[in-house]
N, C-alpha and C positions, 0 to 999 in steps of 0.2 A: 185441628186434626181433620183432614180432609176425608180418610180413608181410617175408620177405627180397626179393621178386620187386618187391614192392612199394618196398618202402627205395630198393632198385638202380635202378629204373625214377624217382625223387624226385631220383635222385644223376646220371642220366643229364640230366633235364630243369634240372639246377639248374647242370649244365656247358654244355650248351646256350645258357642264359642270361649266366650268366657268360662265352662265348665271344664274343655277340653285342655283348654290352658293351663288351668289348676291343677287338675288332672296329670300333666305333664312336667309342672315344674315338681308336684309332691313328689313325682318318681324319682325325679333328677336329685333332688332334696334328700332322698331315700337312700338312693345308689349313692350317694357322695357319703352321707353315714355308713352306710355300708360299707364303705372304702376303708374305713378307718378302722374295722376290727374284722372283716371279712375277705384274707388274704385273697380268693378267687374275685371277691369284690362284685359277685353278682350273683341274683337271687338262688336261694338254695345250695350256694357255696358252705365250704365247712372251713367253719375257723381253724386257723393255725392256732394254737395256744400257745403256743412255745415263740409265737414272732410277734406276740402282742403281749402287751402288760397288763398288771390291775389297776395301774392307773390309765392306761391309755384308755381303759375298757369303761371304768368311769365317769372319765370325760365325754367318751360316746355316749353313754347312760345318759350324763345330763342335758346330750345336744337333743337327743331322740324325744326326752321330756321337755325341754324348751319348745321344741316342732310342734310338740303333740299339745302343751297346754296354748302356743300361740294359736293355732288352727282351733282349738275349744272356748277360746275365747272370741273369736273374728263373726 
């Protein structure tokens, strides 16, 4: 390591990135759940009830838990 100020300042900027990233896909990850029980399909939309089911609504339940325990696991 030629330049340690320098390294650290590479490693700062490359966590930045990588954060923004994450950042971007959870949304995407978010919005696609949303998709599936949130007829306007984007934040703060109000559910149709009557064009979604209790099972469809379920299965949403358990992707939103799968997201959330994989990301509490990671």
């Amino acid at each position: 390591m030629d330049d340690p100020r320098q390294s650290v300042q590479e490693a700062d900027e490359l966590l930045e990135q990588v954060a923004v990233q994450f950042a971007q896909s959870l949304t995407a990850a978010r919005n696609d759940l949303r998709g599936g029980w949130d007829d306007n399909g984007a934040p703060g939309g109000v559910a149709n009830d009557a064009g979604t089911s209790t099972e469809q609504l379920r299965g949403t339940l358990q992707d939103y838990r799968q997201l959330v325990n994989r990301l509490l696991s990671a």
